[in-house]
C-alpha positions, 0 to 999 in steps of 0.5 A, spaced: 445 324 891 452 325 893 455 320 898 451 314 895 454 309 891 451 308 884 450 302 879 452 305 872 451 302 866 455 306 861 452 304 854 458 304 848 459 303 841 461 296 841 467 299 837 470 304 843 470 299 849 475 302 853 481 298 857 479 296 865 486 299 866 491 305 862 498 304 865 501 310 868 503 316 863 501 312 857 499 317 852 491 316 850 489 323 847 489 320 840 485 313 842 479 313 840 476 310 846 478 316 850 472 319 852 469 312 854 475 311 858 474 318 862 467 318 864 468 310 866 474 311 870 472 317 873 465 314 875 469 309 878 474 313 882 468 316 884 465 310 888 460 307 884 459 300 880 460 301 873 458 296 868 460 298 860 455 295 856 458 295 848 453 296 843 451 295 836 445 294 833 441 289 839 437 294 843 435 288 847 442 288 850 439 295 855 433 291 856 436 285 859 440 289 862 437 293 866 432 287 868 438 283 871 443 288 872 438 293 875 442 300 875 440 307 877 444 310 872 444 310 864 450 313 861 449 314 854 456 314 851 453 312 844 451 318 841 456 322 836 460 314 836 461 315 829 465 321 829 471 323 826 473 328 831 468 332 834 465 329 841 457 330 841 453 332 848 453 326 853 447 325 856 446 321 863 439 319 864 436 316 870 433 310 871 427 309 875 421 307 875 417 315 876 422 318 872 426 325 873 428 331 869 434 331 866 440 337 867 440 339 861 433 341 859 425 341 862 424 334 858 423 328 863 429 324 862 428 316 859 427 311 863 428 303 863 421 301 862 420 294 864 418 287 860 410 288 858 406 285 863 
């Protein structure tokens, strides 16, 4: 997959939104949105679209997303959100119609499941 240009959704917490921009030498260590900020800019550095998705408690926001949007990628950047100051494992899963692997285990890794016919 090196080379090609993704469209990621990074899924956040509604309350960890990270800027579009940092100006440079601006400390955020202690931000509470800096991982969300990393993985974003990185991604986007990389060369892939990135689209960040905030989160609360209207799971229909993926679905329509996923339908309109039609990203290859879902960044799940929501699990461990209600930490204090522990991060947890970040998964990254693949969004496709005949699924894959994930990298951290044998288990198929989620899909976007389209509207019911």
């Amino acid at each position: 997959m090196s080379g090609n240009k993704l469209r990621v959704l990074a899924l956040v917490h509604r309350h960890l939104v990270p800027p579009g921009a940092v100006e440079e030498g601006t400390d955020i260590t202690n931000e509470p949105w800096r991982t969300e900020y990393d993985v974003v800019s990185t991604l986007g550095a990389m060369g892939h679209e990135v689209q960040v998705l905030p989160v609360h408690d209207d799971l229909g926001d993926i679905r329509r997303a996923g339908t309109d949007w039609k990203p290859h990628i879902a960044f799940n950047l929501l699990e461990g959100s209600w930490r204090a100051t522990s991060r947890s494992r970040r998964s990254c899963s693949r969004i496709t119609a005949s699924g894959c692997r994930s990298s951290r285990s044998s288990a198929p890794a989620a899909r976007f499941a389209g509207p019911s016919a």
